[in-house]
C-alpha positions in Angstrom: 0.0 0.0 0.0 1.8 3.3 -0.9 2.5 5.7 2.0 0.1 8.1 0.8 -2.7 6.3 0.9 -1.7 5.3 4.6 -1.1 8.5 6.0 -4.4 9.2 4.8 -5.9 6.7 6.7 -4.2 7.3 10.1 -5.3 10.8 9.8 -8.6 9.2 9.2 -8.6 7.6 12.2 -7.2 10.2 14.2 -10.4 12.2 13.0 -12.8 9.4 13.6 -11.1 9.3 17.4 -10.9 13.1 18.1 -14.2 14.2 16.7 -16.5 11.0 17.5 -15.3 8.2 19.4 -13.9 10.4 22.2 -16.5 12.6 22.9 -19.5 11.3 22.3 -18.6 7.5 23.6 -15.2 7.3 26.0 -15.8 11.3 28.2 -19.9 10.5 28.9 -19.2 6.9 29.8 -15.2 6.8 31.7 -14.8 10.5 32.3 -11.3 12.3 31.8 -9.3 9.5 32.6 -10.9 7.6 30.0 -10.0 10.1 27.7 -6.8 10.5 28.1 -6.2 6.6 28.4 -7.7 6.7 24.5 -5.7 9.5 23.4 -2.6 7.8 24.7 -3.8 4.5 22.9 -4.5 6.8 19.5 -1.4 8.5 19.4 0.8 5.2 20.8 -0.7 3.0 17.1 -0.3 5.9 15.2 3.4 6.4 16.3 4.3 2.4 15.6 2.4 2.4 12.3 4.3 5.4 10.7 7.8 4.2 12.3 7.2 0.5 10.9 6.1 2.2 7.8 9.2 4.2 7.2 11.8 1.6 8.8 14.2 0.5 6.1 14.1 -3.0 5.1 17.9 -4.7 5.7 19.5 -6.2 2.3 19.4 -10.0 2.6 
């Protein structure tokens, strides 16, 4: 899948999370700690699926 395309779909998600999911389903039912605890999930996928993303492969 070319990077583009998967950038665009992170941001997609971080959209989804920040705008939607967040709001209206984590801070009514599990409050501020909830919230943070999803923001830290959020941000902690995002960070591994751009760095495996961009790791170099090692010549074989």
């Amino acid at each position: 899948m070319p990077k583009v395309i998967r950038l665009c779909l992170i941001g997609a998600l971080h959209a989804t999370c920040y705008l939607w999911f967040i709001p209206h389903v984590i801070f009514p039912r599990f409050g501020t700690t909830g919230s943070k605890t999803a923001v830290a999930c959020v941000v902690a996928i995002s960070l591994l699926l751009v760095t495996l993303m961009f790791r170099r492969k090692k010549p074989q």
